[in-house]
C-alpha positions in Angstrom: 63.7 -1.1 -9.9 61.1 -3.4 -8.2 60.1 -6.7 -9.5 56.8 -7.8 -10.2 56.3 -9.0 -6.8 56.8 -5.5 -5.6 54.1 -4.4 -8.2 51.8 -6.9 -6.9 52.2 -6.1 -3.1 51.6 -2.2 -3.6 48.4 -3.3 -5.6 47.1 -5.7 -2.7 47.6 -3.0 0.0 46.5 -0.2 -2.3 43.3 -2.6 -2.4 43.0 -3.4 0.9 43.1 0.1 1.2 39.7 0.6 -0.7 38.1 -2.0 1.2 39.1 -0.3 4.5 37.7 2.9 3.1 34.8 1.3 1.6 33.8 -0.8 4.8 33.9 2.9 7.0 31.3 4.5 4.7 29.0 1.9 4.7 29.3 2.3 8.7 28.8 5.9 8.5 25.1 4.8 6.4 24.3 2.5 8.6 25.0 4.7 12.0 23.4 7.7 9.9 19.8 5.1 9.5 16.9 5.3 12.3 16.7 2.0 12.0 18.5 -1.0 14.7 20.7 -2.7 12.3 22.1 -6.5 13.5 24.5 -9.1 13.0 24.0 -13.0 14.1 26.4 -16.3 13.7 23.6 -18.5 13.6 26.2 -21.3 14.6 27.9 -19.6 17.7 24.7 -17.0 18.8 27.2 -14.1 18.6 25.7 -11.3 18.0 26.7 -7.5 16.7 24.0 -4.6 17.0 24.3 -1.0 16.1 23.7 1.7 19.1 20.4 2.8 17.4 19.2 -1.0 18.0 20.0 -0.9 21.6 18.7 2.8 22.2 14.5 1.5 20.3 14.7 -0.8 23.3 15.9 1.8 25.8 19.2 0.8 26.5 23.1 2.4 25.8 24.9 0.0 23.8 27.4 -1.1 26.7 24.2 -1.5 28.7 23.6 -5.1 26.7 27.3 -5.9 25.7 27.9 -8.5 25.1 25.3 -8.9 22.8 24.3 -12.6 21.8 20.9 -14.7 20.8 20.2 -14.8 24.5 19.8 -11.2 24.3 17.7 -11.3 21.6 15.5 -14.0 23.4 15.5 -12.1 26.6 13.7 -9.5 25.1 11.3 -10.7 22.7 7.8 -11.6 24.0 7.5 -15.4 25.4 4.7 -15.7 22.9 6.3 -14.0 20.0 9.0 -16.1 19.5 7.2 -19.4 18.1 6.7 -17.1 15.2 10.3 -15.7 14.8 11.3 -19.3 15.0 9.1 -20.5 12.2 10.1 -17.6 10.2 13.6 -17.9 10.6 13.4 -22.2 9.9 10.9 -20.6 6.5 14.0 -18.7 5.5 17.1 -21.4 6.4 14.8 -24.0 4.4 14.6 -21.8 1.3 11.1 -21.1 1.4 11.3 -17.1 1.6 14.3 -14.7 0.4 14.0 -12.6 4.3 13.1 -13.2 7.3 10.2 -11.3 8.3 8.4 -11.2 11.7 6.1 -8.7 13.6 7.0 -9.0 17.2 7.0 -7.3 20.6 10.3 -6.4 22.8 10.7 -5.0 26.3 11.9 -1.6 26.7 13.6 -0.8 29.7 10.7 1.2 30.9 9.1 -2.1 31.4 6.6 -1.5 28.3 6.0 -3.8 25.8 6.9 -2.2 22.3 6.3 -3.8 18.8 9.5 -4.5 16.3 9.5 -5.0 12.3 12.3 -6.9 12.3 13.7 -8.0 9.2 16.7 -10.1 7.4 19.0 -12.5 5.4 21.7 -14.7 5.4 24.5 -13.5 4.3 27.0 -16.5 4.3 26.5 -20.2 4.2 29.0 -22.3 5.4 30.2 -26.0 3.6 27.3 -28.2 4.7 25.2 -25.2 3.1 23.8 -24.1 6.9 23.3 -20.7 7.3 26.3 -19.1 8.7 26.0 -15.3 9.3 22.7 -13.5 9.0 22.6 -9.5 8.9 19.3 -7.6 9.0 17.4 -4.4 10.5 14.5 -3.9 12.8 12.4 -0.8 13.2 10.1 0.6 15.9 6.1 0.2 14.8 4.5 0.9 18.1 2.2 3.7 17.0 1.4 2.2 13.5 0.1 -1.0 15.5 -1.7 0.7 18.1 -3.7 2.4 15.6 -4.5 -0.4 13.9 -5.6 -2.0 17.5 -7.3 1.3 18.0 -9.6 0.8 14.8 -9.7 -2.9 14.8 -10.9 -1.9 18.6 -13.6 0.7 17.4 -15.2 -1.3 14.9 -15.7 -3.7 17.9 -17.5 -1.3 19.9 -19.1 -0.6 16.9 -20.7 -4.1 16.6 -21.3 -4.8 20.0 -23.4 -1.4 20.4 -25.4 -3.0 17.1 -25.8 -6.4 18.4 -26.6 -4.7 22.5 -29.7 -3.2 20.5 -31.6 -7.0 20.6 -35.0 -5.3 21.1 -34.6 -3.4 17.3 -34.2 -5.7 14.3 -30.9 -3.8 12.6 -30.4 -5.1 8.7 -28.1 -3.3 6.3 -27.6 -3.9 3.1 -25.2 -2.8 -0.1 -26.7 -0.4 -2.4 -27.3 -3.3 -4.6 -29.7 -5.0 -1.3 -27.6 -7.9 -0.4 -27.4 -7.8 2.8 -24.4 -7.0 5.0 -25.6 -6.2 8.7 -28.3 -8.4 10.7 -28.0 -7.8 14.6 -29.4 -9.8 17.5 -32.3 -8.5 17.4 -33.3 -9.5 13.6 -32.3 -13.1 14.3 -34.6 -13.0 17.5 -37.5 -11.5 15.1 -37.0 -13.3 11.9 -35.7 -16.8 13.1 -32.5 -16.7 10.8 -28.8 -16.6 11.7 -27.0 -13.9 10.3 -24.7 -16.8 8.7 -27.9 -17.9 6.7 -28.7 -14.1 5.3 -25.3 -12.0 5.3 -23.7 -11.6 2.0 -26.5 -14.3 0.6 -30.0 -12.9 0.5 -31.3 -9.6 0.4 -34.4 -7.9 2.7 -37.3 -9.0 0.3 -37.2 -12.7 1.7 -38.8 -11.5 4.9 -41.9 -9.7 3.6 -45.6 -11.4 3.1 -45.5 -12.5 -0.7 -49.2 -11.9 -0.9 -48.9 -8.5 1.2 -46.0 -7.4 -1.2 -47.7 -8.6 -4.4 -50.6 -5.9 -3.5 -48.4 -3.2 -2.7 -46.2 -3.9 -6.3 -49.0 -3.9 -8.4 -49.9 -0.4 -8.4 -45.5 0.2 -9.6 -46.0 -1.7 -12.6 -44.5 -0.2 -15.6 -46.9 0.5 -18.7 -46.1 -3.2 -20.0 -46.9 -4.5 -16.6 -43.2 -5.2 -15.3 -43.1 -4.5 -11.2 -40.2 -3.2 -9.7 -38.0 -5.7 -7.6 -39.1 -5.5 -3.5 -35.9 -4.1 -2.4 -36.1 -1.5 -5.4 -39.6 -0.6 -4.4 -39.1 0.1 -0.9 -35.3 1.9 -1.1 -36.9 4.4 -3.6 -39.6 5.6 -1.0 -36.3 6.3 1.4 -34.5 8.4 -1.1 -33.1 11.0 1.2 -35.6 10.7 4.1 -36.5 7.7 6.1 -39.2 5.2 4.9 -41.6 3.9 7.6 -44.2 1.4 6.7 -45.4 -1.5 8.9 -45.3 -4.9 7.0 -46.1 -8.5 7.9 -42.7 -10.7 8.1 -42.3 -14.4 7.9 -39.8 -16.3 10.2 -38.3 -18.5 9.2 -40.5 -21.0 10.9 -43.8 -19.8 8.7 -44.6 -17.7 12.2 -46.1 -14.4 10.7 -45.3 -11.3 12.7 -46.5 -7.5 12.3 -43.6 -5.1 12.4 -42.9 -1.1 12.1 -40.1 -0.8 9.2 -38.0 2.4 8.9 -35.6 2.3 6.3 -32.7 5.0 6.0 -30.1 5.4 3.2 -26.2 5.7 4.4 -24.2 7.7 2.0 -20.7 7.7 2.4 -18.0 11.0 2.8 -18.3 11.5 -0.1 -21.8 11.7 -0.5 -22.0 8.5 -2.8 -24.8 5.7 -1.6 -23.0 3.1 0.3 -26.2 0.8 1.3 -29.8 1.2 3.1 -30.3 0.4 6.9 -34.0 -0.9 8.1 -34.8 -1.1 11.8 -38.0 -3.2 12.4 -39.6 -3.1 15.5 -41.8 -6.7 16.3 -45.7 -4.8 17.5 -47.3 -8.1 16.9 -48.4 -8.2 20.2 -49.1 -4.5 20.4 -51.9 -5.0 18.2 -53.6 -7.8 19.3 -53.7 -5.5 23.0 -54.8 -2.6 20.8 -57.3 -5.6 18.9 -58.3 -6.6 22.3 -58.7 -3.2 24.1 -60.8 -2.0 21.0 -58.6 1.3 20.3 -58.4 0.4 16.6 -60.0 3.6 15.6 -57.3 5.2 17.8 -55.2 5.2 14.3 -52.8 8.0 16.2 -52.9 6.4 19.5 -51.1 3.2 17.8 -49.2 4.7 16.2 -47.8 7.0 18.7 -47.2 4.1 20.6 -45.5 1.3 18.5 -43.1 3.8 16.9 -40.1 2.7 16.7 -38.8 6.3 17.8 -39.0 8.3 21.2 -42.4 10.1 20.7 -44.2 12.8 22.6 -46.9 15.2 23.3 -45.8 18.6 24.2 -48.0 21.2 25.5 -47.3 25.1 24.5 -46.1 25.6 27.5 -43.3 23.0 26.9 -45.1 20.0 29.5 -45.3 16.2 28.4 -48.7 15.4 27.8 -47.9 12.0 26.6 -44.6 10.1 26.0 -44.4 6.7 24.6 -42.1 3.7 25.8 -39.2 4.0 23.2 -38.8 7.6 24.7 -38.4 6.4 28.2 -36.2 3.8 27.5 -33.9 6.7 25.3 -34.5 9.3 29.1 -33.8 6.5 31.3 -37.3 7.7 32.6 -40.5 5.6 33.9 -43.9 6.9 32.3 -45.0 8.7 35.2 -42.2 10.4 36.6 -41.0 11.4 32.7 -44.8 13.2 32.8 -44.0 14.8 35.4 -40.8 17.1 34.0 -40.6 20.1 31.0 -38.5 19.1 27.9 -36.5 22.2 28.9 -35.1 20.5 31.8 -33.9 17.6 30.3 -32.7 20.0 27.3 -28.7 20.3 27.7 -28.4 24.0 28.8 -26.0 24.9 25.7 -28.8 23.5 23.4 -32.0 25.3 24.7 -31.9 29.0 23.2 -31.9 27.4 20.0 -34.9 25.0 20.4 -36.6 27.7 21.7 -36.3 29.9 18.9 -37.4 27.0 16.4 -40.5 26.9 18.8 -41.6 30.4 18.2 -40.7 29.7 14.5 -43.7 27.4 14.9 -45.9 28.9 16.9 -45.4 32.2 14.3 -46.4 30.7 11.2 -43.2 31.0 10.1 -42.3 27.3 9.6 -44.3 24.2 10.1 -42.0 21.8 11.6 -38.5 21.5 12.0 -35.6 19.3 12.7 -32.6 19.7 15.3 -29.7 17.9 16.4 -29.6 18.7 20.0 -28.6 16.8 23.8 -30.9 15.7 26.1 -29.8 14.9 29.7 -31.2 11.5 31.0 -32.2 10.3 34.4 -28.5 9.9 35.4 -27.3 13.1 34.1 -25.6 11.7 30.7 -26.2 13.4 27.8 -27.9 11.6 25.1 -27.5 13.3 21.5 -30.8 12.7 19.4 -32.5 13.6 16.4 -35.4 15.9 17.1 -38.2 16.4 14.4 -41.5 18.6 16.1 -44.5 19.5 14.4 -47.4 22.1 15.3 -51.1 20.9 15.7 -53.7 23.0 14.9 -57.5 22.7 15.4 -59.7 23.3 12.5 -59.6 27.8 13.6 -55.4 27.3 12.9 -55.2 27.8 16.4 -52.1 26.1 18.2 -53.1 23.2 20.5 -49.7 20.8 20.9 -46.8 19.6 19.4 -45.8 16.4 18.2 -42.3 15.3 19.0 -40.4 12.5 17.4 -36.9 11.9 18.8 -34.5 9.4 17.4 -31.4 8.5 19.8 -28.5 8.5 17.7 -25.6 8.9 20.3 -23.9 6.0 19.1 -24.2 7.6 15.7 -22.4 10.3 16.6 -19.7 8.0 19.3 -18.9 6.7 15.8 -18.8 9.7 14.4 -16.1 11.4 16.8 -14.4 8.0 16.9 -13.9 8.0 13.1 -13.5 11.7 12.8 -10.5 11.3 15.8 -9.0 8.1 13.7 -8.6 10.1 10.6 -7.3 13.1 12.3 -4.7 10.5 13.8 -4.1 9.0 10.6 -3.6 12.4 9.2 -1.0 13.3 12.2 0.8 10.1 11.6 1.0 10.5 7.5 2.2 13.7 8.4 5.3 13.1 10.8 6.5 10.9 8.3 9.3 11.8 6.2 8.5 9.9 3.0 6.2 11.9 0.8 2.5 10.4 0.7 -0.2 12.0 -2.0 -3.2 10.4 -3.5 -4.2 11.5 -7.1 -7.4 11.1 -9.3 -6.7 9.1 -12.8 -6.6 12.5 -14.4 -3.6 13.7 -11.9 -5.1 15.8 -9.8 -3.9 15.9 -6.6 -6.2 15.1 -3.4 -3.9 14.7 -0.5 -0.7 15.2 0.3 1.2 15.0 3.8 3.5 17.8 4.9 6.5 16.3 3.6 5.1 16.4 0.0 4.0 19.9 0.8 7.2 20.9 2.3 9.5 19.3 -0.4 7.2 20.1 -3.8 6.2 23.1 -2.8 8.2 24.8 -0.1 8.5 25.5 3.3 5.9 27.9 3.4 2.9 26.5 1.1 0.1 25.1 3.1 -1.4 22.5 1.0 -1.1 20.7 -2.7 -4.8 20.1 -2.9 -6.4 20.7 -6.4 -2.6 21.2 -8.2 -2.1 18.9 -11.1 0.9 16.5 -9.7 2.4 17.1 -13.4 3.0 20.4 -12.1 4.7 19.9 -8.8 6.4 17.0 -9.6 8.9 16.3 -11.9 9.6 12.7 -12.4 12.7 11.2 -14.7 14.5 7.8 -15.1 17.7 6.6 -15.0 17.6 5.2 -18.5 16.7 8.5 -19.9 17.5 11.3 -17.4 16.6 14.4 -19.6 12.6 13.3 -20.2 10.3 13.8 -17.7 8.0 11.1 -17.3 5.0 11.7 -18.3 2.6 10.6 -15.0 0.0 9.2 -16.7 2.0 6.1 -17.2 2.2 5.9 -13.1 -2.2 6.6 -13.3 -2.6 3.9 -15.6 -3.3 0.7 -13.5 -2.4 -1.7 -16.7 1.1 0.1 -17.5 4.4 -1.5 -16.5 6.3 0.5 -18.2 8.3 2.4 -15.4 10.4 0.2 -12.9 9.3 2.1 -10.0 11.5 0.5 -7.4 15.1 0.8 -9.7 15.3 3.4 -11.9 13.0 6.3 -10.9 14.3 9.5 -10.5 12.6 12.6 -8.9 14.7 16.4 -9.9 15.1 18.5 -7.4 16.3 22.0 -9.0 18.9 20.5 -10.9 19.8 18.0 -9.0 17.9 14.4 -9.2 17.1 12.1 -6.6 16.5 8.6 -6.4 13.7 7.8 -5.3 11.0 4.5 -4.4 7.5 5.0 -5.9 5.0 2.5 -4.0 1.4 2.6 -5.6 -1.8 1.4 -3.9 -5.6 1.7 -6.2 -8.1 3.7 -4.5 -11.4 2.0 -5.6 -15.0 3.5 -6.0 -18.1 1.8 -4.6 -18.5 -0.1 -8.0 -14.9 -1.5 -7.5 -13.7 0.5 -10.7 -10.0 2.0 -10.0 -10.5 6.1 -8.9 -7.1 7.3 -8.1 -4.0 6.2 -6.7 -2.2 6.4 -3.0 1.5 7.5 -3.8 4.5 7.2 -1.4 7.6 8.3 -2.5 10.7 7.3 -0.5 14.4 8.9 -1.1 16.3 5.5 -2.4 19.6 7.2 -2.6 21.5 5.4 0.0 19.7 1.8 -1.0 20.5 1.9 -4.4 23.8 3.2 -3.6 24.2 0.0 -1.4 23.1 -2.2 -4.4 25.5 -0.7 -6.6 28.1 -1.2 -4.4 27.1 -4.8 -3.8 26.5 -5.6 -7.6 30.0 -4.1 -7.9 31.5 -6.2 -5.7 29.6 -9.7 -6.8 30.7 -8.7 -10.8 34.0 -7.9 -10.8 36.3 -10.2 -12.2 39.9 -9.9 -9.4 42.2 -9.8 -11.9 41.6 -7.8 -14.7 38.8 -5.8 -12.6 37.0 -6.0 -15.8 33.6 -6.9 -15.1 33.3 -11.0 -14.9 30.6 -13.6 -16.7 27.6 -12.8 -13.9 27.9 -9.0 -14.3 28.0 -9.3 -17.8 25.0 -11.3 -18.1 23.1 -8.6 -16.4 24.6 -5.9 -18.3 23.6 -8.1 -21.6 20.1 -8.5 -20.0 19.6 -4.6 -19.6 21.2 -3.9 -23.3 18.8 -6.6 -25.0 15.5 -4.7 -23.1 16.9 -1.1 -24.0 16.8 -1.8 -27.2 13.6 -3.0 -27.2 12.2 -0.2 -25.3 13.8 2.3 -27.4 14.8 0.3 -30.9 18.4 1.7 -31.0 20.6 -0.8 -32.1 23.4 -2.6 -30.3 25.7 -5.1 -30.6 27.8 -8.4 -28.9 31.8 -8.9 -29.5 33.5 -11.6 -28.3 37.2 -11.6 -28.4 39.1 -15.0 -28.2 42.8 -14.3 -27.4 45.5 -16.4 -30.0 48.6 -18.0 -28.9 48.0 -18.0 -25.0 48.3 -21.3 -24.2 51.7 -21.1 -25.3 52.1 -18.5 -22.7 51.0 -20.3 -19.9 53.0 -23.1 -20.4 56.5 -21.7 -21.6 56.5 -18.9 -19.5 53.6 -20.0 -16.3 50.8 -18.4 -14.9 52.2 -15.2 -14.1 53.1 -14.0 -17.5 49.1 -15.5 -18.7 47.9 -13.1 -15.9 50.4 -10.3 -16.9 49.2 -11.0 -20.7 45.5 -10.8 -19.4 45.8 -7.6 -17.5 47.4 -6.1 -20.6 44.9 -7.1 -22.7 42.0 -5.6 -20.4 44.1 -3.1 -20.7 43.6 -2.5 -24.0 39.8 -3.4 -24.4 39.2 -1.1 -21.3 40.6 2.2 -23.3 39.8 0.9 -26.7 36.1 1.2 -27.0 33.6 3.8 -25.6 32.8 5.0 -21.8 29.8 3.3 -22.4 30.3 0.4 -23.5 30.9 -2.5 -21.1 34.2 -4.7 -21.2 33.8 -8.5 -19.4 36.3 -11.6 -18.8 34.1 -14.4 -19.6 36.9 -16.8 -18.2 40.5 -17.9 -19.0 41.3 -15.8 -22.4 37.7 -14.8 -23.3 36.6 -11.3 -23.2 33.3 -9.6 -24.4 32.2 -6.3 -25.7 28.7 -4.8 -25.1 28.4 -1.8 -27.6 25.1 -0.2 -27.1 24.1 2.1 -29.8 26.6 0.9 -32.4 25.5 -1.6 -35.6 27.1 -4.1 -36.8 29.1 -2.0 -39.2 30.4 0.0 -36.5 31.3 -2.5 -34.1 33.2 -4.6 -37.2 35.5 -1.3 -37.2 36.0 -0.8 -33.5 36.6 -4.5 -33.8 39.4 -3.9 -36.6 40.5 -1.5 -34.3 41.1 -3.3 -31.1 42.8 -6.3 -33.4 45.5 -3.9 -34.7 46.5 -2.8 -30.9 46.3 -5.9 -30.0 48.7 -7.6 -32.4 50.9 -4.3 -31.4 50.8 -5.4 -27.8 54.3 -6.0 -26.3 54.8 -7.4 -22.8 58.2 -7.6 -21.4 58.6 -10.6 -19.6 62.3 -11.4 -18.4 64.5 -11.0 -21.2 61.6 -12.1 -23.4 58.8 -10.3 -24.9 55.2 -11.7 -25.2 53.0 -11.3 -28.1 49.4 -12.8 -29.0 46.8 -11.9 -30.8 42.5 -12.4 -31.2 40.1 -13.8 -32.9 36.9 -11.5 -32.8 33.2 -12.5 -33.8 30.2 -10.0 -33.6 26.3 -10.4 -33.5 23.9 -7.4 -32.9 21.2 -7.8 -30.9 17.4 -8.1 -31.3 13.8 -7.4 -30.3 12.8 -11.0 -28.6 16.3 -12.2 -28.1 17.0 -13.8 -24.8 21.1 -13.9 -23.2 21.9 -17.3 -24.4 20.9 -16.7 -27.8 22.8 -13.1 -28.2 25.9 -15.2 -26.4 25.5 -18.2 -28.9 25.7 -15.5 -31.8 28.5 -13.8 -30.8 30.4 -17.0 -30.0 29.4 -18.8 -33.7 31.0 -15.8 -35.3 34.5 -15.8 -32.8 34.7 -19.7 -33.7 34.4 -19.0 -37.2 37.1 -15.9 -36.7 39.7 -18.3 -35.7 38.2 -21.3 -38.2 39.4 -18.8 -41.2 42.8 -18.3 -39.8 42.8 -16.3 -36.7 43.4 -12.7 -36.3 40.0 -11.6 -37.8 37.1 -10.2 -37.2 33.6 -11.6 -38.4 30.4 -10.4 -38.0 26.8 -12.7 -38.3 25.4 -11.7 -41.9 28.0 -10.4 -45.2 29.1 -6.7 -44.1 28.8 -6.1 -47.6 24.7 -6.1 -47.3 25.0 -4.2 -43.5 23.1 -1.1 -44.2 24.9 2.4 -43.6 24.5 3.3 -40.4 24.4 7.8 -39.4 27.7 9.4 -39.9 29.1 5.9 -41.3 29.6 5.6 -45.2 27.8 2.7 -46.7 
């Protein structure tokens, strides 16, 4: 027969064994990722990188060998790597848990691509320097062009705005604070759009004298006037309000102005804000003043509009244009007199004008508007907004028509440019593996990506829209795998009831899968929470890693109980369950009798033959369930979830009657001990110290009344009964 050396050695390579096996499936995960995993001796430079890493960059793995920090240098953008730097020296110096850094790398195609990388050290030597660092980076190219490509439009955006110095351009929130004020309106008014934006609203401009008169008539019946921004938005309710005012610069200067304001709705149709384009015809009307065509009421009008406006004989000749409408054709006056409206109408467009035209002309309407393309001086098309109207002399006999004709081509740029941006979002949420939805408060689903649609509803569903996500989905937890969750837990912006990032299952069938719940509000135009972006990512393999990780950081080598750190966390999550659900639990703690003795008559190997015995016996004493530790030296400690005081006294009995059984041959010799036990249950509002201190009072007072007892905190005599136990 073999000694216990023999026994020893077989264990150690049976263990080494496990760790062999262990360290090729976590291989297999990683090689199985999309994701470049890495490995760096921050002291040497040495580096160790996956084949995925090397092929985001372009290369085969034994195009880079051997891989080092100058690799990693060689790569990166020159003016990327001041902020790896400072992220790396934020994580050495303990100011963040990871390393973090958004940068760009060459590809061997000679683009520049950009890299989430991302990681920790791992291992710290003596001096506590960082030693080995591990960590992943992934491939973000098309999510950061996109957000150039927006960041990019909303530029365009502005400068289109600002190009337009001739209009005054103010926007404001529904509320009239304003949130736009171009060029132009700084020109006119005399303000920066630092002094107005986000500070004052349009009403500061206006003639108080002017604006007094024109309030008094909307006085309520106890004489209260509306505010000025109230007054004039509710003339613009769904059509455009055009009134010429008198502004004040901010100098005092007075200045006569044309004001159109417009109401912007959003998507959804919900008001988003007012925009008012003022045109400055102070100086048209001291020409009109000084050529004496005040009576001309048309005439000035026509001509200070702030819109493209024109004459149009029956026969479909300009008999009149004004300025704005040349600027919009690209025309001068003369020549733009000189050509039909059907020639400058894109060809595609025409039939339809012309039919509204006989509309007109028939009786059958008496204006209309039209969305159509004009074609300017160059030959680009210019989209505008076309409203005509029929004049009639005092027989109802047709004599002209009366064109108005807003240019709204960078309306509609936007348009296609925000249209196109959501179609790419769309694209991009849908090539995405992880399932993305977004659902109202009351659970009704309003989006969700092809992988939601795909996995929820099968291959060949088309869309989730309109389903109640309590109907698709059906979410558990780990603590209490047979309940579905009820979702409105995950709608309810205050609840933090659900770990969504540990124990969050999602069933499949009847299988369950792990799964990473990320929430992000979706907020109306008052601010008030409507909904909820969901992405749900499959956490199997992570939480697998943890597990195996926690495993490894809380298991004591010896007994391969689990040691003091596991335990703690194990105490932690018994102490919250039974707050969560009120079941009770309890704490042992076992103090082993006679092992000093042990130790020093026999050495260290019989203590740790005595010791494994003895886990031994605690292991397949109590419940699966229950969780066995080695505190240190010759203390051990029981979690017993579920089970009172009453019942843990008797496993307790129990596990002191093997114990004091226990035999271990040891040369010629045999070794005995025995325990001290102490129990304390465990409460609402009790933290880990406190349950240990309990449990430990009632183990010191075990061994203070003799040893080889078991005590429990309170008389077991006044314990009440507990179900199935006799009182």
């Amino acid at each position: 027969m073999g000694g216990p050396g023999n026994n020893e050695n077989a264990a150690l390579e049976r263990r080494l064994q496990e760790l062999a096996e262990d360290r090729r499936r976590l291989a297999m995960i990683i090689d199985g990722t999309a994701a470049g995993t890495w490995e760096w001796n921050v002291q040497t430079g040495q580096m160790r990188v996956n084949a995925r890493w090397a092929e985001i960059v372009g290369y085969r793995l034994d195009e880079l060998e051997p891989v080092c920090q100058k690799t990693f240098i060689t790569l990166v953008h020159p003016d990327d790597l001041a902020r790896s730097d400072a992220a790396l020296d934020a994580h050495f110096e303990g100011r963040t848990d990871h390393y973090m850094c958004l940068l760009r790398m060459r590809h061997k195609n000679g683009q520049w691509i950009w890299i989430h990388d991302r990681g920790r050290v791992f291992e710290w030597d003596g001096q506590g320097k960082p030693l080995w660092m591990a960590g992943a980076h992934a491939d973000v190219t098309e999510l950061q062009q996109a957000r150039q490509d927006a960041a990019e439009m909303r530029q365009r955006l502005q400068a289109l705005v600002d190009a337009s110095d001739e209009v005054a351009v103010m926007a404001t929130d529904p509320e009239g604070t304003i949130t736009l004020f171009n060029t132009g309106a700084e020109r006119l008014l005399g303000y920066s759009a630092e002094d107005v934006v986000g500070r004052a609203d349009p009403g500061i401009f206006h003639d108080p004298d002017e604006m007094s008169a024109y309030l008094a008539p909307l006085a309520d019946a106890e004489g209260v006037r509306p505010t000025r921004f109230k007054a004039l938005t509710a003339q613009a309710q769904g059509q455009t309000f055009s009134r010429q005012w008198t502004f004040l610069r901010k100098d005092g200067q007075r200045r006569q102005v044309r004001l159109s304001i417009s109401p912007m709705d959003g998507t959804d149709g919900q008001r988003i804000g007012y925009v008012g384009m003022a045109i400055d015809i102070t100086e048209i009307q001291q020409a009109r003043a000084e050529a004496r065509l005040a009576a001309e009421k048309f005439a000035g009008a026509f001509t200070s509009a702030a819109l493209g406006m024109a004459l149009v004989s029956l026969e479909g000749r300009w008999l009149d244009v004004n300025d704005a409408l040349c600027r919009i054709l690209g025309y001068p006056r003369e020549e733009l007199l000189q050509v039909d409206f059907q020639r400058l109408t894109y060809p595609a467009d025409l039939q339809n004008d012309l039919a509204l035209v006989q509309d007109l002309l028939a009786g059958r309407r008496s204006h209309y508007h039209l969305e159509k393309r004009y074609l300017d001086r160059d030959g680009n098309i210019i989209w505008a907004r076309l409203s005509v109207s029929l004049v009639r002399n005092e027989r109802g006999e047709p004599l002209h028509f009366v064109s108005q004709i807003q240019d709204i081509t960078a309306q509609r740029s936007s348009e296609q440019r925000l249209f196109e941006s959501e179609q790419r979002s769309r694209i991009t949420l849908d090539a995405v593996a992880d399932l993305v939805m977004s659902v109202t408060l009351e659970g009704r689903i309003e989006y969700a990506n092809a992988a939601a649609v795909r996995m929820l509803a099968g291959d060949g569903a088309l869309t989730l829209a309109g389903h109640n996500v309590q109907d698709v989905l059906a979410l558990t937890t780990e603590y209490a795998p047979g309940s579905v969750l009820d979702v409105s837990v995950l709608l309810d912006p205050d609840s933090n009831a659900v770990d969504l990032h540990a124990d969050l299952l999602m069933r499949m069938g009847a299988a369950t899968v792990p799964v990473d719940l990320t929430r992000a509000w979706l907020r109306d135009d008052e601010g008030q929470v409507r909904g909820a972006v969901w992405v749900l990512r499959d956490d199997t393999q992570q939480r697998a890693r943890q597990r195996e990780a926690r495993h490894l950081a809380e298991i004591d080598p010896l007994t391969e109980l689990g040691n003091r750190r596991g335990f703690e966390v194990h105490l932690q999550q018994a102490i919250t369950r039974v707050e969560r659900t009120g079941q009770a639990a309890s704490l042992m703690f076992i103090d082993l009798d006679r092992f000093k003795p042990v130790n020093d008559t026999w050495g260290h190997l019989a203590g740790d033959a005595v010791l494994w015995a003895v886990a031994s016996v605690l292991r397949h004493g109590v419940r699966d369930s229950d969780v066995v530790s080695r505190l240190g030296g010759d203390e051990f400690a029981v979690i017993l979830p579920g089970c009172g005081p009453r019942r843990a006294a008797r496993i307790g009995r129990e596990l002191l009657q093997t114990l004091a059984a226990l035999s271990i041959p040891w040369d010629k010799d045999r070794l005995r001990i025995g325990a001290s036990i102490g129990i304390a249950p465990l409460a609402t509002g009790m933290t880990v110290d406190e349950a240990v201190a309990a449990a430990d009072a009632q183990c010191y007072r075990a061994k203070a009344l003799g040893r080889n007892n078991v005590q429990v905190q309170g008389e077991l005599g006044e314990l009440p009964s507990e179900d199935g136990e006799p009182a």
